[in-house]
RODO-2510 file (C-alpha; in nm, 4 decimals, decimal comma):
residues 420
     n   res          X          Y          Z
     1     x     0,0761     1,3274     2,0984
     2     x    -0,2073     1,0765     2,1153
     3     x    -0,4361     1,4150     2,0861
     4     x    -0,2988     1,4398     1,7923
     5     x    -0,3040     1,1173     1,6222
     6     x    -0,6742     1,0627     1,7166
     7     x    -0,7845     1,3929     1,5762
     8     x    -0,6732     1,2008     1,2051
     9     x    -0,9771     1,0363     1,0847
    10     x    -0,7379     0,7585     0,8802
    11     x    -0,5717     0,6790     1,2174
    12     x    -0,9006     0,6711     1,3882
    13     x    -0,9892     0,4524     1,1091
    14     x    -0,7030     0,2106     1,2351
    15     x    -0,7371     0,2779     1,6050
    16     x    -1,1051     0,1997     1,5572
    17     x    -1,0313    -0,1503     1,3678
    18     x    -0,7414    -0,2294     1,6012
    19     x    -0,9758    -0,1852     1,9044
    20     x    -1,2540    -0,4071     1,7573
    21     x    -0,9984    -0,6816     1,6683
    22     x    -0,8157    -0,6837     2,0103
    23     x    -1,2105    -0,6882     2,1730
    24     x    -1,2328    -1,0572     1,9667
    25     x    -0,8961    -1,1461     2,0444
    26     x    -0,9202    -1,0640     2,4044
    27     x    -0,5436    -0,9215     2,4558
    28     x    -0,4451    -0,8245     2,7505
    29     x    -0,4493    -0,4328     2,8290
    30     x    -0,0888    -0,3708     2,9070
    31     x    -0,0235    -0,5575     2,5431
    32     x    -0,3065    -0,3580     2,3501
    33     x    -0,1383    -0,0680     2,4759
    34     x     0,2239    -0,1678     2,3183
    35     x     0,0925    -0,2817     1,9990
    36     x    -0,1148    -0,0119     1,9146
    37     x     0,0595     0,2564     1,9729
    38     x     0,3926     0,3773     1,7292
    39     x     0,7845     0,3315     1,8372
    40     x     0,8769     0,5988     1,6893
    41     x     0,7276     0,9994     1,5486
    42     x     0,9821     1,1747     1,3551
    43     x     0,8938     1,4734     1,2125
    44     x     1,1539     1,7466     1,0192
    45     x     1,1099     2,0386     0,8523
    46     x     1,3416     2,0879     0,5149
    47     x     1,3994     2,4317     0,3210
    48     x     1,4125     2,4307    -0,0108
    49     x     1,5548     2,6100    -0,2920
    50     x     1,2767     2,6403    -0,5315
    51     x     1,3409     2,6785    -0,9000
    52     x     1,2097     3,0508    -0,9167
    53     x     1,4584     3,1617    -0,6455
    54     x     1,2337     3,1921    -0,3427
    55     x     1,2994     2,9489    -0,0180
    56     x     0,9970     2,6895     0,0714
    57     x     1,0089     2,4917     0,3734
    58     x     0,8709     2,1641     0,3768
    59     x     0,7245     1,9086     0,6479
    60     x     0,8057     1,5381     0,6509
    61     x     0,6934     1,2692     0,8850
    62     x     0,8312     0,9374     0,9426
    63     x     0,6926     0,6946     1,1372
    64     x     0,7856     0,3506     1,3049
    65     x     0,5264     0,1467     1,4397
    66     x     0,7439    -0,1430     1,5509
    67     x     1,0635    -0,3091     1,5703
    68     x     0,9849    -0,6037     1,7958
    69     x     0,9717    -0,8517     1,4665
    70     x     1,2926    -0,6854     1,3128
    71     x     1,3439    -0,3800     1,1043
    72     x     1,0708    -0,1601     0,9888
    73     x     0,9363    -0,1573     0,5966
    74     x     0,7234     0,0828     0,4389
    75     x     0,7249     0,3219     0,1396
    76     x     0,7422     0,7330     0,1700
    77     x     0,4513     0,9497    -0,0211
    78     x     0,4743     1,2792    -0,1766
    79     x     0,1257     1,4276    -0,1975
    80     x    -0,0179     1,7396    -0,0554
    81     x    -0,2803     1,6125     0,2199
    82     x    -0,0068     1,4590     0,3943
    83     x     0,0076     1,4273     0,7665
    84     x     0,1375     1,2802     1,0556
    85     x    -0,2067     1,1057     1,1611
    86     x    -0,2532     0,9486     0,8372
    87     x     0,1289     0,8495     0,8299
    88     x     0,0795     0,6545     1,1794
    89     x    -0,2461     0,4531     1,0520
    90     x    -0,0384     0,3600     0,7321
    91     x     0,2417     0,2357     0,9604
    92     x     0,0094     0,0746     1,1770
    93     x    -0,1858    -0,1232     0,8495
    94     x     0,1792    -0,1776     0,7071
    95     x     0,3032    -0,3175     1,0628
    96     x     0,0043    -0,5937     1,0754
    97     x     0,0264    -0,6464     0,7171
    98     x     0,4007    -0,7545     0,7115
    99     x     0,3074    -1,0196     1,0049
   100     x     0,0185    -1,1387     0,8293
   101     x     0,2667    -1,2353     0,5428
   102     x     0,4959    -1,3654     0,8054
   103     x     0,7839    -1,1097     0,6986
   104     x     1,0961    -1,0445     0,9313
   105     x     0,9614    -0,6842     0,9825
   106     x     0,7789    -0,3781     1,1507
   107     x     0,5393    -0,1409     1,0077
   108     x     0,6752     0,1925     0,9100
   109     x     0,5532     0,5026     0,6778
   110     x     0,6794     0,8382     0,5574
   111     x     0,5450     1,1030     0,3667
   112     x     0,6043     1,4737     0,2603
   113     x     0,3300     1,7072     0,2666
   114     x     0,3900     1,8609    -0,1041
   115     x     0,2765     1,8499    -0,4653
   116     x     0,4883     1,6480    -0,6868
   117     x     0,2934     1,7436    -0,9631
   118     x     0,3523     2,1478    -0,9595
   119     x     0,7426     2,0347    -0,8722
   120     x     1,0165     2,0212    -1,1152
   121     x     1,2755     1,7426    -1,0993
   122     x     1,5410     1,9372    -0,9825
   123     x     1,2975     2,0189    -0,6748
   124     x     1,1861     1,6961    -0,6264
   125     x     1,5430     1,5834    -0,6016
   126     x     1,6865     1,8360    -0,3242
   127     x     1,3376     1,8262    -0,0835
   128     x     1,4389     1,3999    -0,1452
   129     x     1,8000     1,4665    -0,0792
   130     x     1,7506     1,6913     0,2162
   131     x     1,4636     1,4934     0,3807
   132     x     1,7154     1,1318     0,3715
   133     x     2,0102     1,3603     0,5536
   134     x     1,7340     1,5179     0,8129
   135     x     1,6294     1,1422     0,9457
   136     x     1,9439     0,9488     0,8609
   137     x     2,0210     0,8259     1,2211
   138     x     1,6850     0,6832     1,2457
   139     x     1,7163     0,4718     0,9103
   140     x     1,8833     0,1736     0,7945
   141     x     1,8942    -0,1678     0,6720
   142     x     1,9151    -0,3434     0,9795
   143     x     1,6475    -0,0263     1,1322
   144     x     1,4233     0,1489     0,8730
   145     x     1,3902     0,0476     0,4185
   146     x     1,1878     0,3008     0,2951
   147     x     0,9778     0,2042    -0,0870
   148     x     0,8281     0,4456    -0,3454
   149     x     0,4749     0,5511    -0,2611
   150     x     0,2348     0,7450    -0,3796
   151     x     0,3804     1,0591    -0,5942
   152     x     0,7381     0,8630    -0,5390
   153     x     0,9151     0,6496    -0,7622
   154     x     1,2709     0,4434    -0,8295
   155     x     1,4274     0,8055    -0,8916
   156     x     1,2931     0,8845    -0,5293
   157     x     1,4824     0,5686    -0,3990
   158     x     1,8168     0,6218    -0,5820
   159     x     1,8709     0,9671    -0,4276
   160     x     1,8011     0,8332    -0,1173
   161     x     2,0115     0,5648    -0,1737
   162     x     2,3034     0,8415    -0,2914
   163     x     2,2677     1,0297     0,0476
   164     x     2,3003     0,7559     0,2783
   165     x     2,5809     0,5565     0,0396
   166     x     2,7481     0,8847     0,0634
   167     x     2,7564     0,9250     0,4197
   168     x     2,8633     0,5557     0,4900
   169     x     3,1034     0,5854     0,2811
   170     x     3,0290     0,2847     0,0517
   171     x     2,7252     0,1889    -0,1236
   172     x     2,4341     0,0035     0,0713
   173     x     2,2107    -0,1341    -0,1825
   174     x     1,9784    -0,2612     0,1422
   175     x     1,8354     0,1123     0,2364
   176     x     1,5518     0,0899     0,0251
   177     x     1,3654    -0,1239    -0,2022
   178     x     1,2091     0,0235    -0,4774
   179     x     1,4808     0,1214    -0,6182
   180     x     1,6398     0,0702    -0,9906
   181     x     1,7566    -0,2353    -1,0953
   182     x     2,0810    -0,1006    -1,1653
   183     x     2,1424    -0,0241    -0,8487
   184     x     2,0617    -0,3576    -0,7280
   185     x     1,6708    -0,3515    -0,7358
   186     x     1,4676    -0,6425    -0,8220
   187     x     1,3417    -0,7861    -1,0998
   188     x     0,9558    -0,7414    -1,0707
   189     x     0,9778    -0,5069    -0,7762
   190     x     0,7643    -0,2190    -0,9795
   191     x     0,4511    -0,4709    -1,0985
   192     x     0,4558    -0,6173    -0,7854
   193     x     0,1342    -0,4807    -0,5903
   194     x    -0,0566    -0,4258    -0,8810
   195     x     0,0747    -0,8507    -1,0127
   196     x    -0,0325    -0,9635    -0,6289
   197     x    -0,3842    -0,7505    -0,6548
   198     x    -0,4897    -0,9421    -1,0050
   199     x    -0,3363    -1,2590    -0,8505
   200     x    -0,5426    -1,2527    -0,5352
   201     x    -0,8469    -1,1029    -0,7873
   202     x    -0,8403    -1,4015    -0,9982
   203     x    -0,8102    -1,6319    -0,6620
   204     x    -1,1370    -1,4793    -0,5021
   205     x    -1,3010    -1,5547    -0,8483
   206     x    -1,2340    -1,8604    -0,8575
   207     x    -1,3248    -1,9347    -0,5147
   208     x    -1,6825    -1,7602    -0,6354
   209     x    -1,7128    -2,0109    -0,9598
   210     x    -1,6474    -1,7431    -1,2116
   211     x    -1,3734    -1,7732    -1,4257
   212     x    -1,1278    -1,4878    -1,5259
   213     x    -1,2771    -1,4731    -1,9365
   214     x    -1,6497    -1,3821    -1,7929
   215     x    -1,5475    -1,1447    -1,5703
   216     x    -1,5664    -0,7608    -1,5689
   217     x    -1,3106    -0,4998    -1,3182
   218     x    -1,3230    -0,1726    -1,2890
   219     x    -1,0395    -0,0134    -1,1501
   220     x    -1,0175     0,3206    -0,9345
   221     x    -0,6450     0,4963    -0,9280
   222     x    -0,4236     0,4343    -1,2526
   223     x    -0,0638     0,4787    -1,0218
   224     x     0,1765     0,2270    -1,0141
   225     x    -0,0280    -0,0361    -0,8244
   226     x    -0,3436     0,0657    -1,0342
   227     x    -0,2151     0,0170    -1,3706
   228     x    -0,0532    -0,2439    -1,2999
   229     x    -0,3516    -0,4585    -1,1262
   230     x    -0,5456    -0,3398    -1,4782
   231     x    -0,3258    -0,4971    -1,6682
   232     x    -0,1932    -0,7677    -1,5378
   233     x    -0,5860    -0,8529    -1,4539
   234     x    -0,6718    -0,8040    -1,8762
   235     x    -0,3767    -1,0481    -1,9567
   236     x    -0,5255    -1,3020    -1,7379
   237     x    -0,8811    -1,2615    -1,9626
   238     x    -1,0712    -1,0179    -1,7458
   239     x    -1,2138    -0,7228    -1,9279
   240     x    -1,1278    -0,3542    -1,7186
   241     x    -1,4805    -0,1520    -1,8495
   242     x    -1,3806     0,1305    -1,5684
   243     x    -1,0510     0,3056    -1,4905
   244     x    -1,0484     0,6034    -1,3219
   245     x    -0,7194     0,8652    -1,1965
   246     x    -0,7279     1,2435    -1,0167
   247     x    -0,7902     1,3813    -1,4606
   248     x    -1,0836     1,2047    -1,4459
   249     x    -1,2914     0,8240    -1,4893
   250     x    -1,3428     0,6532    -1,8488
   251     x    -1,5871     0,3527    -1,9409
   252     x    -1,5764     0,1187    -2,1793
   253     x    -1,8297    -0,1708    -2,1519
   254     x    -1,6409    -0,3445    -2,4509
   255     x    -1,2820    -0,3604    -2,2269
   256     x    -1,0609    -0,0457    -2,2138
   257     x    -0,7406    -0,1342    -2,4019
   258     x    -0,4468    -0,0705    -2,1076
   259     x    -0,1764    -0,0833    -2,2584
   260     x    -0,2957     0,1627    -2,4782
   261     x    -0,4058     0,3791    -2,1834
   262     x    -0,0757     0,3350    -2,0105
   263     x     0,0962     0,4686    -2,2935
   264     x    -0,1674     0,7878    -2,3713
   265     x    -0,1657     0,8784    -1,9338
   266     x     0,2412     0,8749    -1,9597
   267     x     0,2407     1,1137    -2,2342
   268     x    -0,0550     1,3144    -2,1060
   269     x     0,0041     1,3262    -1,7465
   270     x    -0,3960     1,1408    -1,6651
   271     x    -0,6330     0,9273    -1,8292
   272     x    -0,8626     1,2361    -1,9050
   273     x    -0,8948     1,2335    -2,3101
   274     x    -0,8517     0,8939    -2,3959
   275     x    -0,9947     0,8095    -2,7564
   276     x    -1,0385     0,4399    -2,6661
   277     x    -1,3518     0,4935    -2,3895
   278     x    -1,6146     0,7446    -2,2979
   279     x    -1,5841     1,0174    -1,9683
   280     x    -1,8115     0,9210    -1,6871
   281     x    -1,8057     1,0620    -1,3502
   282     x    -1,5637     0,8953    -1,1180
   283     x    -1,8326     0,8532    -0,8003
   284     x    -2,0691     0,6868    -1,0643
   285     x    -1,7873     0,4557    -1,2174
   286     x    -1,7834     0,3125    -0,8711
   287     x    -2,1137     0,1618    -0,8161
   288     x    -2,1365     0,0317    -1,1734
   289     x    -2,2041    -0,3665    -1,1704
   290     x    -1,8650    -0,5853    -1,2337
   291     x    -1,7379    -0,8268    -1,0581
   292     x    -1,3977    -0,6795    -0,9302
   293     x    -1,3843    -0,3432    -0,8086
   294     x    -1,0036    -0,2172    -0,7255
   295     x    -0,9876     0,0635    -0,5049
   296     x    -0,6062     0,1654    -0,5912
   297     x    -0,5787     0,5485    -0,4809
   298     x    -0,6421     0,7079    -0,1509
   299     x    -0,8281     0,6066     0,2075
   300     x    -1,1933     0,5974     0,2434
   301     x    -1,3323     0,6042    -0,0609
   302     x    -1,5783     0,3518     0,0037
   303     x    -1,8321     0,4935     0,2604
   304     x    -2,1284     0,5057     0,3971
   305     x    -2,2697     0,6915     0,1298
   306     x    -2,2225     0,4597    -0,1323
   307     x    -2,1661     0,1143     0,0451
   308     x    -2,4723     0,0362    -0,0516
   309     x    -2,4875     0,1099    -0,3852
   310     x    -2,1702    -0,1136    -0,4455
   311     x    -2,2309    -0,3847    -0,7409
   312     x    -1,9509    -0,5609    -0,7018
   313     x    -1,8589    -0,9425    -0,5928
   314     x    -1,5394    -0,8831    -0,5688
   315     x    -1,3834    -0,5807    -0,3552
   316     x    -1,0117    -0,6045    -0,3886
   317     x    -0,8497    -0,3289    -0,1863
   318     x    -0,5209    -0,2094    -0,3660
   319     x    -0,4698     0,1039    -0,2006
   320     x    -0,4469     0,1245     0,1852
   321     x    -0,7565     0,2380     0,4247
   322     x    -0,9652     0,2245     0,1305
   323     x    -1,3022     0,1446     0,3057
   324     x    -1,4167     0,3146     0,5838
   325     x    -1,5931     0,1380     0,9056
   326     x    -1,9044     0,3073     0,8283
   327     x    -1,8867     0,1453     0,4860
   328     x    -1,7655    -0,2150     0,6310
   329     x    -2,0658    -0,2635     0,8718
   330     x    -2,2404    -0,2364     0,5402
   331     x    -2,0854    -0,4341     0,3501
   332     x    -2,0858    -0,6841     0,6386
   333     x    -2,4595    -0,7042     0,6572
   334     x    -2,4857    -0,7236     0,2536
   335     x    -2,3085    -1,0209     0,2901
   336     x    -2,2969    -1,0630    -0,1365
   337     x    -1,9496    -0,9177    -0,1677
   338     x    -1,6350    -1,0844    -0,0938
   339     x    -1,4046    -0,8824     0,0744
   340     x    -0,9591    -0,8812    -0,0135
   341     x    -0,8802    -0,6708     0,2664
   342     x    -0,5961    -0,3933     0,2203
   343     x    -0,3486    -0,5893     0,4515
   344     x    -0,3677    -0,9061     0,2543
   345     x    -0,4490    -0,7603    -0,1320
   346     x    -0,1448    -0,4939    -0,1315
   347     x     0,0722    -0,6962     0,0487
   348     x     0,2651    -0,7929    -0,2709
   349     x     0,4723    -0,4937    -0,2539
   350     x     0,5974    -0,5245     0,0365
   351     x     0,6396    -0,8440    -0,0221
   352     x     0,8891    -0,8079    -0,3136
   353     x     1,0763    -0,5314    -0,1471
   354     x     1,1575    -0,8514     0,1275
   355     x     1,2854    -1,0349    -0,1684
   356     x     1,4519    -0,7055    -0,2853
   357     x     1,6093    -0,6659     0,0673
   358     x     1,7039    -1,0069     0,1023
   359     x     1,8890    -1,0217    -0,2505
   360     x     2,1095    -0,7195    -0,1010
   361     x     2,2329    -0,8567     0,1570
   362     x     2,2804    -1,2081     0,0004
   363     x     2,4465    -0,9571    -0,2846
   364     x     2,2645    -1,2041    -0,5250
   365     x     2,0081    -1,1810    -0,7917
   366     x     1,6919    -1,3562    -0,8434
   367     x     1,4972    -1,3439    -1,2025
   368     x     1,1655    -1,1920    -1,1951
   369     x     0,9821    -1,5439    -1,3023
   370     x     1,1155    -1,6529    -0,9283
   371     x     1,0492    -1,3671    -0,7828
   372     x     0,6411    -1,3386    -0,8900
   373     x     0,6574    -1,7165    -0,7976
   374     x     0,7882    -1,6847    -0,5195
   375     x     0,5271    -1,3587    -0,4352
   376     x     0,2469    -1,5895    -0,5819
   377     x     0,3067    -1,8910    -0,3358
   378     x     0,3151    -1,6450     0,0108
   379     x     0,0203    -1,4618    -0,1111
   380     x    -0,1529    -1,8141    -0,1907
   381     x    -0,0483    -1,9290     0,1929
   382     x    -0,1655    -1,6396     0,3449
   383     x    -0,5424    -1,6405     0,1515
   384     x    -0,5811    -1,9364     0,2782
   385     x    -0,4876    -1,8638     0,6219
   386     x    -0,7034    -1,6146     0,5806
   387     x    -0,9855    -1,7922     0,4618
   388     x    -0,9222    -2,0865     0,7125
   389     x    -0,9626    -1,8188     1,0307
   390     x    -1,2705    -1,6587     0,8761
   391     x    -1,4523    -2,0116     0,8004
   392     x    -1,3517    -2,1641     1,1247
   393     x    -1,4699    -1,8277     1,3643
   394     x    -1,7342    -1,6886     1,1132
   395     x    -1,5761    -1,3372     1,1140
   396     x    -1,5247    -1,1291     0,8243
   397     x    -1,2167    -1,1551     0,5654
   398     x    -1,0878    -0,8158     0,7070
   399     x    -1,1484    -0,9280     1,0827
   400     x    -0,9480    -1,2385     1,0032
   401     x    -0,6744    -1,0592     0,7878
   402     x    -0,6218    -0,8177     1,1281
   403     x    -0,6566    -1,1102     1,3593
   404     x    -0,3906    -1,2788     1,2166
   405     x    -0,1188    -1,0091     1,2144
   406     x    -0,2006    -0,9259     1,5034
   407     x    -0,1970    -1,2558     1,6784
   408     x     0,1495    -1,2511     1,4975
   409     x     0,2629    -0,9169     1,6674
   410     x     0,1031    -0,9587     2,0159
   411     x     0,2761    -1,3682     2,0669
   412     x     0,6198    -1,1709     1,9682
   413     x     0,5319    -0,8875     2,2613
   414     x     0,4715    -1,1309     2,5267
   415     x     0,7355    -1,3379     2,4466
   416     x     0,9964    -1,0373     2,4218
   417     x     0,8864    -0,9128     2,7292
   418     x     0,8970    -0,5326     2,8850
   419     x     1,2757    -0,3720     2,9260
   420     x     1,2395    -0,1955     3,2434
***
């Protein structure tokens, strides 16, 4: 099994930036081993009905990094390149990120190697209905809360939700976050990431001496977190010249209007075609000069090829695994661009769907003005954590992001102990 995992380049990726982290921290070898590797590898096959009568089976993968800290939290992805390497490295990011933020939980991450987009509803539904009754003894709110991800949604969680209410026999609101708020999600759950990316945005440039109404973003992925980072980012005053999705990039140098792209991509399925900017080719988009640049889609698509060629201050990593070692040692030496590293800049999903988690078991309800304040001030403490440990070691923002979590993860190991 550890064949396996280190033939994925994403959990190489992770391995590789654990390794580095636990070299500076100087852990101990018998607790490197128990932090780095996963709890749990669950993987299922489900056959489906397909809307044109033939039978397709499916592969799913969840994976539990930890449960030393208290149940695991992370989200489950539809999308076709799916695998079980690249689940393990997102439950290994997800596991240090939730200690960085000083949550009650592990790391955990699923995903379903299929394309949402050539899927109907109805098919969508039963591979989400059959996957929750495949791993239901290994979930649950005092184990495993599953979130949307990428090419999931609310919908995603409610059926989910359904399956496992179903089997207990009542209805347990606490099985996932993510889920709609009339079925006891939370206010603000759905802007979160994307509201704790422009927050933590608008915090690096100020800590650069730029202010929000002279500054430019460009923003790579227009998903949920993507979208959401845009335009929570142009409310605050900073123009969004670049947004990008898998249709294609636009550029606007005046400002792309958002909300009017949000509403065009709904109803056209991409941002491809929008009257309000000009096409431009999505590897160019990247390197052009602004002062934010938002990777919000997939891992490593800042690399050694165009490191370099960044012209950004600001990097603020929405999406998970976003820049590649290769590409950080670059970056590193540059030294001109200020780094919101994935664990730290995301975090405010995960983050929310604690709030979420919290409400359903308190069976209580918090508005969404207290629950982005409440996101804003543990983002805010963690930053400057974060900034503290990088200032006071001279190590990078990423370095110190890792360091911390891991710290976090390693004191709870040694202090557990080893069952026999």
């Amino acid at each position: 099994m550890r064949e396996r995992l280190l033939q994925s380049p994403v959990f190489q990726m992770a391995a590789e930036q654990f390794e580095r982290v636990a070299d500076l921290l100087e852990l101990d070898e018998s607790i490197r081993e128990r932090c780095k590797w996963p709890k749990r590898l669950i993987t299922v096959t489900m056959p489906v009905h397909m809307d044109d009568g033939r039978t397709e089976v499916f592969f799913g993968h969840r994976v539990q990094h930890h449960l030393s800290r208290g149940p695991v939290k992370g989200g489950l992805r539809f999308h076709p390149a799916v695998d079980l390497g690249e689940v393990a490295a997102l439950a290994m990011w997800m596991n240090w990120k939730c200690a960085l933020m000083r949550l009650p939980y592990g790391g955990a991450k699923g995903g379903i190697t299929c394309d949402p987009r050539a899927m109907s509803l109805r098919e969508q539904e039963k591979l989400t209905r059959r996957f929750a009754a495949e791993i239901f003894p290994f979930i649950g709110e005092e184990i495993d809360i599953m979130a949307p991800d990428m090419g999931t949604s609310e919908q995603t969680m409610a059926w989910i939700l359904d399956v496992y209410s179903t089997h207990a026999g009542r209805l347990v609101p606490g099985i996932v976050t993510g889920k709609p708020v009339e079925l006891q999600g939370s206010a603000g759950r759905k802007e979160a990431t994307g509201h704790g990316v422009a927050f933590l945005a608008s915090r690096a440039i100020d800590k650069l001496g730029l202010t929000n109404g002279s500054a430019s973003a460009i923003v790579q992925g227009f998903g949920n977190v993507g979208s959401y980072a845009a335009e929570t980012m142009a409310w605050a005053g900073i123009k969004v010249k670049g947004i990008s999705d898998v249709t294609g990039a636009l550029w606007n140098e005046n400002g792309i209007d958002v909300c009017a792209l949000r509403e065009f991509a709904a109803a056209n399925r991409g941002v491809a075609g929008f009257p309000g900017a000009e096409a431009i080719d999505p590897e160019e988009m990247l390197v052009q000069p602004c002062d934010v640049l938002v990777p919000a889609a997939l891992e490593r698509v800042i690399h050694a090829n165009n490191a370099a060629q960044l012209k950004c201050r600001i990097l603020a990593e929405a999406a998970n695994g976003p820049t590649t070692p290769e590409a950080d040692a670059i970056i590193d030496a540059r030294g001109d661009i200020f780094v919101l590293p994935d664990v730290l800049c995301n975090a405010g999903g995960v983050t929310v769907s604690y709030f979420e988690w919290v409400q359903n078991l308190q069976r209580f309800h918090w508005s969404e003005r207290e629950v982005l304040t409440k996101l804003e001030t543990l983002l805010e403490s963690a930053f400057e954590r974060l900034l503290h440990y990088a200032g006071d070691r001279q190590v990078s923002n990423r370095t110190a992001a890792l360091a911390l979590g891991i710290t976090e993860v390693a004191e709870v190991k040694k202090k557990r102990g080893l069952f026999p």
